[in-house]
C-alpha positions in Angstrom: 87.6 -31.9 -5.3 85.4 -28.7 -6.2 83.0 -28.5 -3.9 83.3 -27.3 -0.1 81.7 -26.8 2.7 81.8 -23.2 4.5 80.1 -21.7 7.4 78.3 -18.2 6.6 76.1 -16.4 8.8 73.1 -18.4 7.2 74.8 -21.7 8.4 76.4 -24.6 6.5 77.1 -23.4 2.6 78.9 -24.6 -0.4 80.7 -23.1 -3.0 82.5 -24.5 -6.0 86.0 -24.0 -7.2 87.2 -25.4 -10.1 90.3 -25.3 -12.0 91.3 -23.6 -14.9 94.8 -24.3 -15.9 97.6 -21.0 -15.8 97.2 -18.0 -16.7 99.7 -15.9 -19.0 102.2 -15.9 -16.7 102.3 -19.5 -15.0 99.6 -19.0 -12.3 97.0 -21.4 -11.6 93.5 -19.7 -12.2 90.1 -20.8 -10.8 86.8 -20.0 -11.2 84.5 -19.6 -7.6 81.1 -19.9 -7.0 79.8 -19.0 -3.6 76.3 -19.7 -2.0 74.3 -23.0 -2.5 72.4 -23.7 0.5 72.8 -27.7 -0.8 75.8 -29.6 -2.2 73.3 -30.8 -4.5 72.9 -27.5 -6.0 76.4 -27.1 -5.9 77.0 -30.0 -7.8 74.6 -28.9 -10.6 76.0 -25.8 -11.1 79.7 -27.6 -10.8 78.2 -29.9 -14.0 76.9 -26.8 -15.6 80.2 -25.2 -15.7 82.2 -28.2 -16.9 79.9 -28.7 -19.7 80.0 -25.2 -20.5 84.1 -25.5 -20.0 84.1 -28.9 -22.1 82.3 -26.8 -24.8 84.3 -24.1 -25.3 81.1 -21.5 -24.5 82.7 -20.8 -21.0 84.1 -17.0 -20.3 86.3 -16.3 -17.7 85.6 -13.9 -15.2 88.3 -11.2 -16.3 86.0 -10.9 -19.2 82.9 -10.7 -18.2 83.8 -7.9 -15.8 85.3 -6.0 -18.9 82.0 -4.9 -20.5 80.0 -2.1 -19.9 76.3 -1.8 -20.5 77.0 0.6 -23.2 79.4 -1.6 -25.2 76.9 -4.2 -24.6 74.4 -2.2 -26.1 76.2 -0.9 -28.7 76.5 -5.0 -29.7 73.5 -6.0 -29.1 72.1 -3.0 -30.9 73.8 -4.0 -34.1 71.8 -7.1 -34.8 68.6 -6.1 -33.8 68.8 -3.0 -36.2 68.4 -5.1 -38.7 65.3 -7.1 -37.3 62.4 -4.4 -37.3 62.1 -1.3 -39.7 64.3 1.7 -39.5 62.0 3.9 -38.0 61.8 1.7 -35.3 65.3 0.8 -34.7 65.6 4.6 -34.3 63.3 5.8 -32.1 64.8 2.7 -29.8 68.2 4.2 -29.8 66.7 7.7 -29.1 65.3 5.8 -26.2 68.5 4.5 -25.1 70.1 7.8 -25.6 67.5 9.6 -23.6 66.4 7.3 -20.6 68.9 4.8 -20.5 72.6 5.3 -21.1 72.8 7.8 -19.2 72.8 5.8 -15.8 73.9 2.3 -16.7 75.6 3.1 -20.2 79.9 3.7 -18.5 79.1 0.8 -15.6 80.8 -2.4 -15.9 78.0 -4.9 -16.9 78.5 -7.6 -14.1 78.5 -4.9 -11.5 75.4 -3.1 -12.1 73.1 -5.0 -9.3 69.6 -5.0 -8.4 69.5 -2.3 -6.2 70.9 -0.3 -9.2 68.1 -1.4 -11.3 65.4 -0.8 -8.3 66.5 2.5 -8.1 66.5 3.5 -11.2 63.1 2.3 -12.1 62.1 4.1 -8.9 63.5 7.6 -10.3 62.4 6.8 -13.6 58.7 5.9 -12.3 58.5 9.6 -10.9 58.3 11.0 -14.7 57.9 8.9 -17.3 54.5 7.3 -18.3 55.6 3.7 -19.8 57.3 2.6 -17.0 57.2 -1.5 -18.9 58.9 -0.1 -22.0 61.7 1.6 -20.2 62.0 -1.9 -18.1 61.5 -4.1 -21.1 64.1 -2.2 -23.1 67.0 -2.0 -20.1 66.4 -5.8 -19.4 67.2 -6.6 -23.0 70.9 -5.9 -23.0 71.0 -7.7 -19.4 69.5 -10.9 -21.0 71.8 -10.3 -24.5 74.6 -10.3 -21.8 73.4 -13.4 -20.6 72.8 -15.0 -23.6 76.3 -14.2 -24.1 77.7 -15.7 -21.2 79.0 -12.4 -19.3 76.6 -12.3 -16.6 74.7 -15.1 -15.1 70.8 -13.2 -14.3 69.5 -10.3 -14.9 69.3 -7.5 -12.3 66.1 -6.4 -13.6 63.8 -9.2 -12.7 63.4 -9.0 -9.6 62.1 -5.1 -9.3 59.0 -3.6 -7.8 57.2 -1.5 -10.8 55.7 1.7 -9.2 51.8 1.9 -9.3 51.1 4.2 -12.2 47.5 6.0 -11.5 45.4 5.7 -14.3 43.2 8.6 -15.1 40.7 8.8 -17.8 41.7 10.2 -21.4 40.4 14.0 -21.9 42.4 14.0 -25.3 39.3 14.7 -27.4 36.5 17.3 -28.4 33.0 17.1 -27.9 30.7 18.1 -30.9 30.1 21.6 -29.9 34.3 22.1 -29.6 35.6 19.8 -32.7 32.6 22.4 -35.1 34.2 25.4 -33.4 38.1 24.6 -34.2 36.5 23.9 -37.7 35.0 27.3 -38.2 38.1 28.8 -36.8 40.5 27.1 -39.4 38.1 27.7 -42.1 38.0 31.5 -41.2 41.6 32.4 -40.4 43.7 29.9 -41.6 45.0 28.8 -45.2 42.7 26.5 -46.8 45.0 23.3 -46.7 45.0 23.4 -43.2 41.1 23.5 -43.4 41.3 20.7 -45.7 44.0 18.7 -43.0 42.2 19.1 -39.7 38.9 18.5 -41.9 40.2 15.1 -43.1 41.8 14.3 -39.8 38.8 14.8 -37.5 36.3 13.1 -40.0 38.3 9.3 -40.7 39.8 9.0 -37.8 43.3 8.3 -39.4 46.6 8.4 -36.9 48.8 11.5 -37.6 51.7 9.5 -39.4 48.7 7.9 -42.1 47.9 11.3 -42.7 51.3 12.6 -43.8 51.7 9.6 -45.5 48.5 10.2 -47.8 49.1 10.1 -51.7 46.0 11.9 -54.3 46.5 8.3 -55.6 45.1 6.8 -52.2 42.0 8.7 -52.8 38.8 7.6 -55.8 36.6 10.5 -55.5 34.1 8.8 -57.4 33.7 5.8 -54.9 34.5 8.2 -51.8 36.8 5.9 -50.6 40.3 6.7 -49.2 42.9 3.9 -48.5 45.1 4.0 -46.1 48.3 1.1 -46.5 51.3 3.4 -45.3 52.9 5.5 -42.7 55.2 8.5 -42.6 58.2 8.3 -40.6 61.8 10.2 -40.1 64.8 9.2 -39.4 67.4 11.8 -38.6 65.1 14.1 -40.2 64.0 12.7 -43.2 61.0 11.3 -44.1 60.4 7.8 -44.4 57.5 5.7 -45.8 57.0 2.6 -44.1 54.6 0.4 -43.1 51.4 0.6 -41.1 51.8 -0.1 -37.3 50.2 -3.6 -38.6 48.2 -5.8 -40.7 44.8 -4.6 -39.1 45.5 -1.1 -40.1 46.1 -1.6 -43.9 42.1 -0.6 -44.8 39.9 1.2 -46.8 37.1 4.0 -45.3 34.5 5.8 -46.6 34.6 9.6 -46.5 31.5 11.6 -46.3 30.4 14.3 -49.2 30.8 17.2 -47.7 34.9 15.9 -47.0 35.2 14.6 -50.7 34.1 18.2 -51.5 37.1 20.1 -49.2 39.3 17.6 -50.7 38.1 17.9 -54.6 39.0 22.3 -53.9 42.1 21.4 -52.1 43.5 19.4 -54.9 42.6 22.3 -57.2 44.5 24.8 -55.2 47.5 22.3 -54.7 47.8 22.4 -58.3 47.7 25.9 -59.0 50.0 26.5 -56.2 52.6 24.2 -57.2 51.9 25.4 -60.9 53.0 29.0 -59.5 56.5 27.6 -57.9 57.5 26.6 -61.5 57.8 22.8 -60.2 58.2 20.5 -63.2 54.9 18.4 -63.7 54.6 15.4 -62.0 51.6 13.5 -62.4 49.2 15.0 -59.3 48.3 11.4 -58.2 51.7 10.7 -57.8 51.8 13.8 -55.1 51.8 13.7 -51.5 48.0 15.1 -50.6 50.0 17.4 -48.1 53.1 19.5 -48.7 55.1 22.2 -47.7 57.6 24.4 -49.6 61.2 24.3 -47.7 63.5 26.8 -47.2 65.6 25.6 -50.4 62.2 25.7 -52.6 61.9 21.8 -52.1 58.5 20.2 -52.2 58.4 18.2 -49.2 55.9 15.8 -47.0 55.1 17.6 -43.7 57.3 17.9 -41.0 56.9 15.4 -37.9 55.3 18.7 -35.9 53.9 20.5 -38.7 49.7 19.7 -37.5 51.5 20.5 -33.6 52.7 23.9 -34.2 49.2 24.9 -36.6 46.9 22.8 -33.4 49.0 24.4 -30.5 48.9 28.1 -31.9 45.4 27.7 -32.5 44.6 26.3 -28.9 46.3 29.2 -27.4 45.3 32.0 -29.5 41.3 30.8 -29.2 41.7 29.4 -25.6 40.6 26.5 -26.8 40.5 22.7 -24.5 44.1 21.1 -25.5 44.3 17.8 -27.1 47.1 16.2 -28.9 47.0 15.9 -33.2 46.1 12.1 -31.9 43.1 13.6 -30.2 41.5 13.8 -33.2 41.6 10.0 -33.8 40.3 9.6 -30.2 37.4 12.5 -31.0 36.1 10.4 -34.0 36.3 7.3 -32.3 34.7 8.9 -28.8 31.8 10.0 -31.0 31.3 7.1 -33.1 30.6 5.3 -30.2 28.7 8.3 -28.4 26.2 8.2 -31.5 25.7 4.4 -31.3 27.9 2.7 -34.6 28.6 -0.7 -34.6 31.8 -1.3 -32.5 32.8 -3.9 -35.3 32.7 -0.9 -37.7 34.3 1.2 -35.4 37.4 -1.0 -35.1 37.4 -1.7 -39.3 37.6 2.1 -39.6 40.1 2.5 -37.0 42.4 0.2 -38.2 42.0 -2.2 -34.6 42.7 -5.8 -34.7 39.0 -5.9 -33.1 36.1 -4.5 -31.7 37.4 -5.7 -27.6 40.3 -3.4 -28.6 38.2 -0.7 -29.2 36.1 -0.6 -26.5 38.7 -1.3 -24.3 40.4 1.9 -25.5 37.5 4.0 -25.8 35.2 3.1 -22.6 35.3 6.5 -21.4 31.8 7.9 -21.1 31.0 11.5 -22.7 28.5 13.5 -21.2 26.7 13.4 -24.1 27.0 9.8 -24.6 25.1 9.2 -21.0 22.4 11.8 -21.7 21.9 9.5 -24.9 21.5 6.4 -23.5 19.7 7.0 -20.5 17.2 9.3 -22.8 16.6 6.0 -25.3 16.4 4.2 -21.9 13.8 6.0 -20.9 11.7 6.6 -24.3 11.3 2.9 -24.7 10.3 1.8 -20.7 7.6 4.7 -21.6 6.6 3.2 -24.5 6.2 -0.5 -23.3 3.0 1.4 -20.8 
């Protein structure tokens, strides 16, 4: 018989113990299951077992306890590499490296317990901002170890998330500011950086488009720019790869005055590659931004090359900070401010829709409530 009848402090309990056969050296091994408040229950997990045992899916306990979260990962992490794109697959294991590993990676997978998790997420909570990712992410190799037999539930499901305070996004400029950083490029700095921050501030693209920008993705004579890749790096090196999705593969108009500052940019690219002796490729074929490397190398911007130019900038001027991404959020802030279709908005954007972009943008400027409660105004006074 496998099931029995104990008394625990909680009253009368059962726990199953079922036979294995002998181990290496002739002793009978069981496995034990403590805990159902029902023999019913007990008898589930008793038919549960014996089907897994009958199946030949069943790990022993000596195994399971073997594995640490790290070797777990380490598995786990070898076939999802190969399921998303490499940029991807590498800023998870820099996650991993960073946030994770570090507390569960040397523990023994079957003894890392709730509490553990609680506590971590707790700690974790106190200073980083995506508090879901960092649980999604950890609960991933506790469900692979599941999956696989080695553990039974996952520790991680039963946490309390800590209450992050929300505050409203100040990572953009008004008007006024986004003219005056403008000016000060166009004074001080080298004109591609003009020509960068220009393009940047006036289409609203995200930081890795940018990069990822070819003079083939531009038709001056239709002003329109198209936007169907993305600059990554992995270990350093720049990658092209995909937009963040479907929605953003588009193609945006770009006002004169920017088809202009990128018409004399092009025009000084040449002339400045022209001067390094580089053998002629065909311009279109050309990244629209480069830098020279150490080893004379032609290469697409550096991952913090718009940081360092923004942050020196900020400082020097004493200038409001925002992010490179700030300058997406100031185009889409006044696009709204000035009253364009929220449908175009999103298009231009690269949202999947307009909900998306309201819900993203719903902070009010200043501006923006001056606007509207001006054009309230003007037509109650003209209805008199």
């Amino acid at each position: 018989m496998s099931i029995h009848k104990y008394q625990s402090l909680k009253g009368t309990t059962y726990f199953v113990k079922i036979y294995l056969g002998l181990n290496d050296y002739g002793k009978k091994k069981y496995y034990t299951k403590r805990g159902f408040k029902t023999r019913k229950a007990a008898k589930a997990h008793e038919a549960a077992i014996t089907h897994q045992l009958n199946s030949g899916v069943f790990v022993q306990l000596s195994r399971q306890a073997s594995f640490t979260y790290k070797e777990l990962y380490q598995k786990w992490y070898e076939a999802y590499k190969d399921t998303v794109e490499a940029t991807t697959a590498s800023k998870t294991a820099d996650l991993y490296r960073l946030h994770i590993l570090p507390i569960f990676g040397e523990k023994k997978i079957s003894k890392i317990s709730p509490l553990d998790c609680q506590t971590f997420i707790t700690d974790k909570g106190k200073s980083f901002k995506n508090m879901k990712q960092i649980k999604s992410y950890t609960s991933k190799i506790f469900e692979f170890a599941i999956n696989m037999n080695y553990i039974e539930r996952n520790p991680m499901s039963k946490v309390i998330m800590p209450k992050i305070k929300k505050t409203a996004s100040e990572n953009y400029w008004s008007v006024s500011e986004l003219q005056q950083f403008l000016q000060i490029i166009l004074e001080n700095e080298p004109y591609k950086h003009y020509a960068l921050f220009r393009l940047l501030a006036y289409s609203g693209l995200r930081k890795g488009e940018l990069y990822a920008l070819r003079w083939s993705d531009f038709n001056p004579d239709t002003q329109l720019l198209t936007i169907n890749k993305s600059l990554g790096r992995i270990d350093g090196h720049a990658v092209e790869k995909d937009t963040k999705n479907s929605f953003s593969v588009r193609s945006i108009y770009l006002d004169d005055e920017t088809c202009t500052i990128l018409h004399k940019w092009k025009q000084e690219s040449i002339q400045e590659k022209g001067q390094l002796h580089i053998a002629p490729l065909s311009i279109e074929d050309n990244f629209m931004f480069t830098y020279c490397s150490k080893t004379g190398d032609i290469e697409p911007l550096h991952a913090d090359y718009i940081n360092n130019i923004l942050k020196r900038i900020i400082r020097q001027y004493k200038l409001k900070k925002i992010s490179p991404h700030g300058f997406r959020h100031t185009h889409a802030t006044l696009m709204i401010e000035m009253g364009i279709d929220p449908v175009n908005t999103a298009k231009r954007l690269g949202h999947a829709s307009s909900q998306m972009t309201l819900d993203t943008y719903s902070h009010a400027t200043k501006a923006g409530e001056k606007q509207s409660i001006t054009k309230f105004a003007e037509y109650l006074n003209k209805a008199k």
